[in-house]
C-alpha positions, -999 to 999 in steps of 0.1 A, spaced: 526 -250 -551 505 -218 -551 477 -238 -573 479 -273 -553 468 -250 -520 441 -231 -542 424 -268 -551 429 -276 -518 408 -245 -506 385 -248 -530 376 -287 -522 375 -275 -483 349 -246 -493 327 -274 -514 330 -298 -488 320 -270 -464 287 -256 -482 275 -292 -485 283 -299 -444 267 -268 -436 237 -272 -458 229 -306 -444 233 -300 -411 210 -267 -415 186 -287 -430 177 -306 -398 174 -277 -380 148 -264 -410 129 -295 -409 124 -293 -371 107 -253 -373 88 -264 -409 109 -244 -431 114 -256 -465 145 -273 -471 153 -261 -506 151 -227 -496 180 -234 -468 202 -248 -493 196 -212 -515 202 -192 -486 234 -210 -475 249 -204 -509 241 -165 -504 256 -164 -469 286 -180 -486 282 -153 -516 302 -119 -518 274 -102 -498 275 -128 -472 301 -136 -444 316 -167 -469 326 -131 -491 329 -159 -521 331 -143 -553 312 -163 -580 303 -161 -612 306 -185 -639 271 -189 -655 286 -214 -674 296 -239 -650 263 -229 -634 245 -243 -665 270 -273 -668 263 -282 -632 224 -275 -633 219 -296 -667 235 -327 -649 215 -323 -616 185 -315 -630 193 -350 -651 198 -371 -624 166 -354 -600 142 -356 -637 151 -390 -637 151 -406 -601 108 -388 -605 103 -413 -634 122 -442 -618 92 -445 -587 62 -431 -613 39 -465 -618 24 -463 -655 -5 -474 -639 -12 -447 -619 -10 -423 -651 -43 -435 -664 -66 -404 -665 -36 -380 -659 -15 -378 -692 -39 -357 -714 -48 -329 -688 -9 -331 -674 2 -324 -714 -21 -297 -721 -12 -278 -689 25 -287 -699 21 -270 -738 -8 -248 -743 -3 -241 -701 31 -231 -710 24 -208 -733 -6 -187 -718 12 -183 -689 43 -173 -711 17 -148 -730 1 -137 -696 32 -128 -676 42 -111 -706 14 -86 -706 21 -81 -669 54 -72 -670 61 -49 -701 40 -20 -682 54 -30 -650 93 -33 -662 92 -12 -696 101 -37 -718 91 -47 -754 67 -76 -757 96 -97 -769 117 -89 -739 86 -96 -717 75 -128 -737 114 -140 -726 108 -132 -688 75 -152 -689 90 -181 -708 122 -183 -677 96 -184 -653 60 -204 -669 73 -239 -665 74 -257 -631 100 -273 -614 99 -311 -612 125 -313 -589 112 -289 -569 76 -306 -565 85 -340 -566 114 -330 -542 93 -309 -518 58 -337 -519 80 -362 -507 101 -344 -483 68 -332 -467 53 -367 -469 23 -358 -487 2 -381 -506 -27 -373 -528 -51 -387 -546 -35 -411 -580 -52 -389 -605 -41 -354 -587 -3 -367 -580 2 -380 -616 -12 -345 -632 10 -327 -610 41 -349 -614 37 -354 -655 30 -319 -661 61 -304 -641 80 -332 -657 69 -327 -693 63 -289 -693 109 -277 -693 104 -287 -732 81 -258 -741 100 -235 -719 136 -242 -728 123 -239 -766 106 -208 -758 136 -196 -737 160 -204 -768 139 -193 -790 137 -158 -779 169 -152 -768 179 -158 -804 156 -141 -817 164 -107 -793 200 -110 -805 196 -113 -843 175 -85 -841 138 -98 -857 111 -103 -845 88 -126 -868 88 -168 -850 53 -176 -867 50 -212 -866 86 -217 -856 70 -218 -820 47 -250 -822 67 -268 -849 99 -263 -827 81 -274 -797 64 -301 -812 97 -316 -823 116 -311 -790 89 -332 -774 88 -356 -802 126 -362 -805 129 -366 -766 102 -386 -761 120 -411 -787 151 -406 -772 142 -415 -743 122 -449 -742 147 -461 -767 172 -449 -742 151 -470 -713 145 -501 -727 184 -502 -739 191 -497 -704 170 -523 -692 181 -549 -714 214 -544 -706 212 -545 -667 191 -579 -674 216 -594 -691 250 -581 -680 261 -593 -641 274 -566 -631 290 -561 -596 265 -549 -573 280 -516 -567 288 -505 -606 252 -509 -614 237 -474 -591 271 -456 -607 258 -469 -642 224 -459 -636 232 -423 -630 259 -421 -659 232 -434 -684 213 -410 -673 233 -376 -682 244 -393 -716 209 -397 -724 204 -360 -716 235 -351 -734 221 -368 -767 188 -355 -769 201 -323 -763 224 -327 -791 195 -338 -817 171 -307 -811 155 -325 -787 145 -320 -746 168 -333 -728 146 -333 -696 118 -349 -711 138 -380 -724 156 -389 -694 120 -390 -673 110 -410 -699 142 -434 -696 135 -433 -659 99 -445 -661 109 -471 -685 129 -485 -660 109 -486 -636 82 -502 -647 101 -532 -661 118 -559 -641 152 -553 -638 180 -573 -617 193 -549 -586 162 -521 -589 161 -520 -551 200 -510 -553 193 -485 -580 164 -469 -562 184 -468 -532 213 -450 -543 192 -425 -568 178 -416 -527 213 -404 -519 223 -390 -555 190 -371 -554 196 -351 -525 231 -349 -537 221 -329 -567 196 -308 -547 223 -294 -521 252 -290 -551 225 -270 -574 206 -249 -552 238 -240 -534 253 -228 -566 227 -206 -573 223 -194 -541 265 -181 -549 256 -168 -578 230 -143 -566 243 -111 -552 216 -102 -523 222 -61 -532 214 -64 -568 179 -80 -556 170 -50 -537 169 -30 -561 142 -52 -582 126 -66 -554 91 -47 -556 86 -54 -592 100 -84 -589 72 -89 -560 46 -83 -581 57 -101 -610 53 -132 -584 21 -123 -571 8 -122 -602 19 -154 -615 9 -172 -588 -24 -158 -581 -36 -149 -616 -15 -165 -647 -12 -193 -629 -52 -203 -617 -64 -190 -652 -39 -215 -671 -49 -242 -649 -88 -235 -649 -84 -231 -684 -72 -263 -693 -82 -288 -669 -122 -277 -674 -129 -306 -694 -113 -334 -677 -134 -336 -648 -116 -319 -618 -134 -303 -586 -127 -265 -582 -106 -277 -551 -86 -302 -572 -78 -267 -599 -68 -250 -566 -45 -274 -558 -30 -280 -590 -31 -237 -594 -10 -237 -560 10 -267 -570 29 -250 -593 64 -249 -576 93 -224 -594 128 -242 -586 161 -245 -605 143 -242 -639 138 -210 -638 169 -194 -624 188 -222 -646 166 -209 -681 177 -171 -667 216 -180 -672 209 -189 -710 201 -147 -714 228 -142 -692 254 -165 -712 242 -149 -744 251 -111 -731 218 -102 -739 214 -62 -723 185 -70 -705 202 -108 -692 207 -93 -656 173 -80 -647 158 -114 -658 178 -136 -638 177 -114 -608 133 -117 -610 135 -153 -620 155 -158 -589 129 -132 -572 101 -156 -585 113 -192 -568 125 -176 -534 88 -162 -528 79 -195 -544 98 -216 -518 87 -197 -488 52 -196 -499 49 -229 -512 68 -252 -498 51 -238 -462 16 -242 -475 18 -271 -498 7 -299 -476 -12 -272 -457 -36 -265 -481 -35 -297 -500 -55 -306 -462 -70 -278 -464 -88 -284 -496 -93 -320 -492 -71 -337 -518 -46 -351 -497 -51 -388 -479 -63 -389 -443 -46 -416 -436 -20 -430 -467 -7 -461 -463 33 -467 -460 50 -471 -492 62 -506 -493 100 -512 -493 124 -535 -520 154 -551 -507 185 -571 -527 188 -602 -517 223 -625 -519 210 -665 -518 222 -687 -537 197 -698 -564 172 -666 -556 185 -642 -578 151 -635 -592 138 -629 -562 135 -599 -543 125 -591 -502 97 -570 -501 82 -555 -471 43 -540 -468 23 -529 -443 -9 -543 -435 -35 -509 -429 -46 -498 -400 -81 -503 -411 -77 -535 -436 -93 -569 -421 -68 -599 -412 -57 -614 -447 -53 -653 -447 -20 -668 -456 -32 -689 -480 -48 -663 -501 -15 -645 -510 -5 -655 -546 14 -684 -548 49 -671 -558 46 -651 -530 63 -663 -500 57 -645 -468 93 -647 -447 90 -626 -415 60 -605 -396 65 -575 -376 40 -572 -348 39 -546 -325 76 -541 -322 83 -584 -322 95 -604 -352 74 -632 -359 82 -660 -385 54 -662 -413 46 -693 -395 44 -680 -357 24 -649 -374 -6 -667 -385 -32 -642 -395 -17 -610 -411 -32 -584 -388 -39 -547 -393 -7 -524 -388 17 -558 -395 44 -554 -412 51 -581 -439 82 -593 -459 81 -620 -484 99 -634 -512 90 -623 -550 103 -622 -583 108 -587 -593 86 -583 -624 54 -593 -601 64 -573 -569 37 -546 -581 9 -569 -582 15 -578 -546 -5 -541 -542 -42 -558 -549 -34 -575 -518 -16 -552 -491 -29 -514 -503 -63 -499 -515 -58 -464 -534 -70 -466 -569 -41 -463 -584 -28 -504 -580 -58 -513 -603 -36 -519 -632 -55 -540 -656 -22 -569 -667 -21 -582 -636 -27 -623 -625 -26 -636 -594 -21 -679 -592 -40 -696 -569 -43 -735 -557 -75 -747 -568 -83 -759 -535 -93 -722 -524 -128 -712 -515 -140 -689 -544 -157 -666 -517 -129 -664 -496 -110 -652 -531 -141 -632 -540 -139 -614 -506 -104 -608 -505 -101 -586 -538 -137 -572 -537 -158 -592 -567 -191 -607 -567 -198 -640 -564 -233 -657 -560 -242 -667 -527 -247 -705 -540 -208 -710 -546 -193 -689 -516 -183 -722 -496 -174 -744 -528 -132 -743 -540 -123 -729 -567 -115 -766 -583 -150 -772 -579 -170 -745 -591 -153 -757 -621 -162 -789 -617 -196 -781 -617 -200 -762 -645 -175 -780 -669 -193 -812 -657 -158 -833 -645 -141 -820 -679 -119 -795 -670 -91 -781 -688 -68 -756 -688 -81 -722 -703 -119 -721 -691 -128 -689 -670 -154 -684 -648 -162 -645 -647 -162 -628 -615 -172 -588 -621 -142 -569 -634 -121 -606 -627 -114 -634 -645 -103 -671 -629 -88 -689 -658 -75 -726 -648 -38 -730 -649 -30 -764 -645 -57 -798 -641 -38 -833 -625 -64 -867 -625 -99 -847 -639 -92 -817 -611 -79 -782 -608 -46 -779 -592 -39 -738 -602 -59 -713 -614 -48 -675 -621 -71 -642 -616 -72 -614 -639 -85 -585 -638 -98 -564 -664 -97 -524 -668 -122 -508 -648 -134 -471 -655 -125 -441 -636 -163 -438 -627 -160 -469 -608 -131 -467 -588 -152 -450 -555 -178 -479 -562 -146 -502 -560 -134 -495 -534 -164 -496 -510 -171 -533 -523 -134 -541 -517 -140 -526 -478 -172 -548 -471 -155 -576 -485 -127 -571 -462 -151 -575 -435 -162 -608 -443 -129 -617 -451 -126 -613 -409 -153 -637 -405 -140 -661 -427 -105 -662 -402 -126 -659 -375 -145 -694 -383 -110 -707 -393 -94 -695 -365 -123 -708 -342 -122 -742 -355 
């Protein structure tokens, strides 16, 4: 009886934490405070030098618990990364995420063996617990704080804390074994052990994607098992890797963004639930760790643990990034950013418990700095992030609203989804009939009414759109309803009826077209130039843009389809100010139409 009432309490004090933490979380959010840190902090009130007076400490479930978390959060970040907002990023994000990894492992080092007295292999271990940064924490905190940034910035920022736990945990590993046993000699071991946890997880997990993917396409499963499925596959693709030699947290980003980017059946349910499981995995891990800290213990530390911080964040930390990102074209304040970006979380104080599990003599002083380390990181960062990320001027003035995926349960539309985007604030009306032809707009918001596509007309600035669309081609609806650089994928085509003035198309998506064969349809500008012998296949160039005919009925165009090409990185800014005057005349153009 005595053990039915002891898993009774213990549920009651789990359900508890998680109430409490919650509900202080809306309280944090109103004064600015950052919510991670309140979910540490309720764990230490609930600690054995709090007023919970909880006694814990199992490192080992700790780990358990972490590893599965840090799953799940590692992979909802890869489920919403677009591939083609990576272009650019991936090189600078992997440099900062290896050779960064290990200077700031090498720098930290030479700060704290003076400042702590240890030997550099003890002090190599400290900086290896706390050189990576925490993916969940920075993809956590960006979007809890609603800050956008430019495509090139976010996607450094998000690859690198992403890709950079495989270096650490190596390093981490690595060290503690080699502290125990006693020698002191790794050598190459280093770069051939972290080349190969990268290699094997990287494997592991597009393999472990695509399988995914396939099997959600083809299997009908009931709506509700698919989320649970999601989030199983998930750890067992963690589990795996981990099992080969290879990162775990690596591979299960990787099956995250595989996933993402493909068409799969139910993604809006998936995405919807990961929201949930997310913030799930946030409250359960940082509460844990805020049990396991003992608030006494810290005191002791705390100055060198201070300074171990500071220096991290204002030296290691810039010179790493400075270092490594000179070649790739960054402004100083973009290397600020990135420098300041570099959020300590769960990693760190998870990577301290490996030291801790293996009864290494130092174990306790590193765990209680790492966990120094992300609480100065969480007050300092996560209430200056978006701060200075305005203050430096690499955030958006004025980012548009992410658009929203919805299931939908018709019978005979189970390829198609309900999407919903805004119109900007300072985009031109769009026409109707220029929206791609398996796009079908449903309903309009407008100013607080709901209009039927129909009654709406015009889709004016600040609208809010739903249409129907098959999943696979959802993305591409971004050419039309959103303007950061980072929709300009290059597979995209848009079908259009042939019937369609080319300058109205021209104007819509920003390309050049002569001033001779503005008013003339698409149907006959081919015409003209193919002499009445059209067929399907011939292109007419437009810029960066291709219109290739589709389909021809009686000697005539019926559908085209517009590609678009890859466009430099050099000419995005040019871009973008073409597709803004073209918007413009796209508001004469309804004008005249809606004039008569």
């Amino acid at each position: 009886m005595a053990s039915v009432i002891l898993s009774n309490l213990v549920l009651l004090i789990c359900a508890t934490l998680v109430v409490v933490g919650t509900v202080s979380s809306l309280v944090a959010a109103r004064f600015g405070a950052p919510i991670l840190l309140v979910f540490l902090i309720v764990g230490m009130l609930a600690g054995e030098d709090g007023l919970g007076g909880i006694h814990f400490s199992d490192y080992w479930a700790t780990y358990m618990v972490g590893s599965a978390a840090l799953a799940v959060i590692l992979f909802d970040g890869g489920l919403r990364m677009r591939v083609s907002s990576m272009r650019g990023a991936v090189a600078p994000a992997l440099l900062l995420s290896t050779v960064g990894v290990l200077g700031t492992t090498g720098l930290v080092a030479a700060a704290a063996v003076p400042l702590l007295g240890l030997n550099w292999l003890q002090g190599l271990l400290l900086g290896a617990i706390v050189a990576s940064t925490d993916a969940a924490a920075v993809l956590f905190l960006v979007r809890a704080q609603g800050l956008k940034l430019g495509r090139k910035l976010d996607a450094v920022i998000e690859i690198e804390s992403a890709t950079n736990d495989p270096a650490a945990v190596f390093l981490t590993v690595l060290l503690v074994e080699l502290i125990s046993s006693g020698t002191g000699d790794f050598g190459w071991a280093v770069i051939t052990g972290v080349l190969r946890e990268m290699s094997v997880g990287a494997v592991m997990g597009v393999v472990g994607g695509f399988a995914l993917a396939a099997f959600l396409n083809r299997v009908d499963l009931p709506g509700g098992l698919q989320p649970i499925l999601v989030v199983a596959w998930a750890v067992l693709v963690f589990a795996l890797t981990s099992l080969a030699h290879g990162s775990g947290f690596l591979a299960v980003y990787l099956a995250g963004l595989v996933l993402g980017n493909r068409p799969v059946r139910g993604i809006a349910g998936i995405t919807s639930f990961h929201d949930a499981v997310t913030w799930l995995c946030q409250i359960v891990m940082f509460t844990m760790l805020g049990l396991l800290v003992t608030p006494h213990s810290l005191m002791v530390i705390l100055p060198a643990g201070l300074a171990v911080a500071g220096f991290l964040f204002l030296v290691a930390r810039p010179v790493v990034v400075f270092a490594c990102l000179a070649r790739f074209g960054f402004s100083v304040r973009e290397k600020l950013f990135v420098s300041w970006a570099g959020l300590r979380g769960a990693v760190s104080i998870f990577l301290a418990t490996i030291p801790m599990l293996a009864q290494l003599p130092m174990a306790p002083l590193y765990f209680n700095i790492a966990f120094i380390v992300v609480l100065v990181s969480l007050v300092l960062h996560g209430l200056t992030l978006a701060l200075s990320a305005r203050r430096l001027g690499v955030a958006l003035s004025d980012p548009a609203r992410e658009p929203q995926r919805f299931e939908i349960d018709l019978p005979g539309q189970s390829e198609h989804e309900l999407v919903g985007y805004p119109v900007a604030s300072g985009a031109q009306p769009i026409l109707p009939g220029l929206l791609p032809s398996w796009a079908q707009p449903v309903l309009v918001v407008r100013e607080g009414h709901v209009l039927s596509a129909a009654d709406a007309g015009l889709l004016m600035p600040r609208d809010y759109v739903y249409l129907l669309a098959p999943p696979k081609r959802v993305q591409q609806l971004d050419r039309v309803f959103m303007t950061e650089s980072q929709i300009w994928a290059d597979d995209s085509a848009f079908p259009f009826s042939g019937d369609v003035r080319l300058g109205d198309v021209a104007d819509l998506y920003g390309l050049p077209v002569p001033e001779v064969d503005r008013q003339m349809s698409i149907a006959d500008a081919f015409a003209d130039r193919a002499e009445e012998r059209v067929a399907p296949g011939m292109r007419i160039m437009l810029g960066h843009a291709t219109v290739e005919v589709r389909a021809v009925h009686g000697g005539r165009v019926t559908q085209v389809a517009l590609r678009f090409e890859g466009v430099a990185e050099e000419e995005q800014g040019a871009r973008e100010r073409l597709v803004r005057r073209a918007r413009r005349a796209v508001a004469r153009a309804a004008a005249r139409i809606v004039g008569g």
